[in-house]
TORKEKE-708829 format. One record per residue (C-alpha): residue in three letters; x, z, y. Coordinates in steps of 0.5 Angstrom, whole numbers, padded with zeros to 4 digits, always signed. Example, Ala and Ser with C-alpha at 12.3 -4.5 7.8 and 13.67 -1.06 7.14 Angstrom:
<rs>
ala+0025+0016-0009
ser+0027+0014-0002
</rs>
This chain:
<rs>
unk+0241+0095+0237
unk+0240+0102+0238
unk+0235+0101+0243
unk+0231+0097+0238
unk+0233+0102+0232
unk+0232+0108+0235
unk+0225+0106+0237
unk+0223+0104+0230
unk+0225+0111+0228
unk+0222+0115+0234
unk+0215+0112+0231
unk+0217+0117+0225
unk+0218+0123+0229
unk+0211+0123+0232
unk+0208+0118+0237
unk+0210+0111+0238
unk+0214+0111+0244
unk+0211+0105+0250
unk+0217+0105+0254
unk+0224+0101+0255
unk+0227+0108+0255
unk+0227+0111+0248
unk+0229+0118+0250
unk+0222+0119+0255
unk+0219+0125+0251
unk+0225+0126+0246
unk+0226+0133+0244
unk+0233+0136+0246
unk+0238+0135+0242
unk+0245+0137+0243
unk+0253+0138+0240
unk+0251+0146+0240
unk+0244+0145+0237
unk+0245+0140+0232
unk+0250+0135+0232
unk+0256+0140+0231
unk+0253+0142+0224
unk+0250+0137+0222
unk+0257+0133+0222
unk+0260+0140+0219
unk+0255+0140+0213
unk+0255+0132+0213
unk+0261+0129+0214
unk+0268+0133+0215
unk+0268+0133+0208
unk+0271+0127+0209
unk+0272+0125+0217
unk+0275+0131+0219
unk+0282+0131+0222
unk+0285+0137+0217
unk+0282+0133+0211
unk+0288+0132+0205
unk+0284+0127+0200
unk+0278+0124+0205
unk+0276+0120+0200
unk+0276+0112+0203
unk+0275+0115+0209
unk+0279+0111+0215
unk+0284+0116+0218
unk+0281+0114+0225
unk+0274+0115+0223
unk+0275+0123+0225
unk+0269+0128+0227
unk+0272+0134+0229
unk+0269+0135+0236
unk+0263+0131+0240
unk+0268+0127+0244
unk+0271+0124+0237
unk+0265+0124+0235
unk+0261+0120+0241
unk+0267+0115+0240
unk+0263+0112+0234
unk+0257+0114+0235
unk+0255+0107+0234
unk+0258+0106+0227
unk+0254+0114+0226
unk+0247+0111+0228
unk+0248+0105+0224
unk+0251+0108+0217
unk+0248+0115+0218
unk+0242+0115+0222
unk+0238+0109+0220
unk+0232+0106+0216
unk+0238+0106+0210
unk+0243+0110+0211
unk+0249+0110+0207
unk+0252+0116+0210
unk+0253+0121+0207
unk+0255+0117+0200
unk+0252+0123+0197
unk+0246+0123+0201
unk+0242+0129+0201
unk+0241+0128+0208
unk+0232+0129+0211
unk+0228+0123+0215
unk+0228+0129+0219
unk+0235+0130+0220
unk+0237+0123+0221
unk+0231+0123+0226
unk+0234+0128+0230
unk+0242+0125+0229
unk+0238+0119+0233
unk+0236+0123+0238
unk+0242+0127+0240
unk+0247+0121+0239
unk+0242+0117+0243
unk+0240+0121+0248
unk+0245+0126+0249
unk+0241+0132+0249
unk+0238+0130+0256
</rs>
């Protein structure tokens, strides 16, 4: 599932990719380049451990470093980075960055 909405994504970052390996000619994306702000901007409001009212969200769900954060990278691709996101409730987030939150959580920076 990743692969296949992932893929469908790389299309809208430039060329399509004709490959079975969506990170071949992907940019580097990492935790201290990308992940790390976009999570802090996007997302601890209401998934960060220290938050008092998390606003429904799980006490479990919680992106406080890229090891947490990487343990629900499949639940992140398909509510944040997908073709209809529904994180963040507020929205505000660009196809840019959705893109790029696909890259580093599928690619891991390589």
């Amino acid at each position: 599932m990743i692969l296949t909405l992932f893929a469908g994504m790389f299309a809208c970052g430039g060329e399509p990719i004709d490959t079975a390996d969506p990170c071949v000619g992907a940019p580097v994306v990492t935790w201290e380049t990308f992940g790390k702000g976009f999570l802090r901007e996007n997302c601890q409001g209401c998934h960060a451990s220290t938050v008092v009212d998390r606003a429904g969200a799980p006490a479990q769900v919680t992106f406080d470093d890229e090891a947490h954060a990487l343990a629900w990278r499949e639940r992140i691709l398909a509510r944040a980075a997908g073709a209809t996101p529904t994180m963040p409730p507020q929205g505000g987030t660009t196809d840019d960055d959705r893109w790029r939150l696909g890259v580093w959580l599928t690619c891991g920076g390589r």
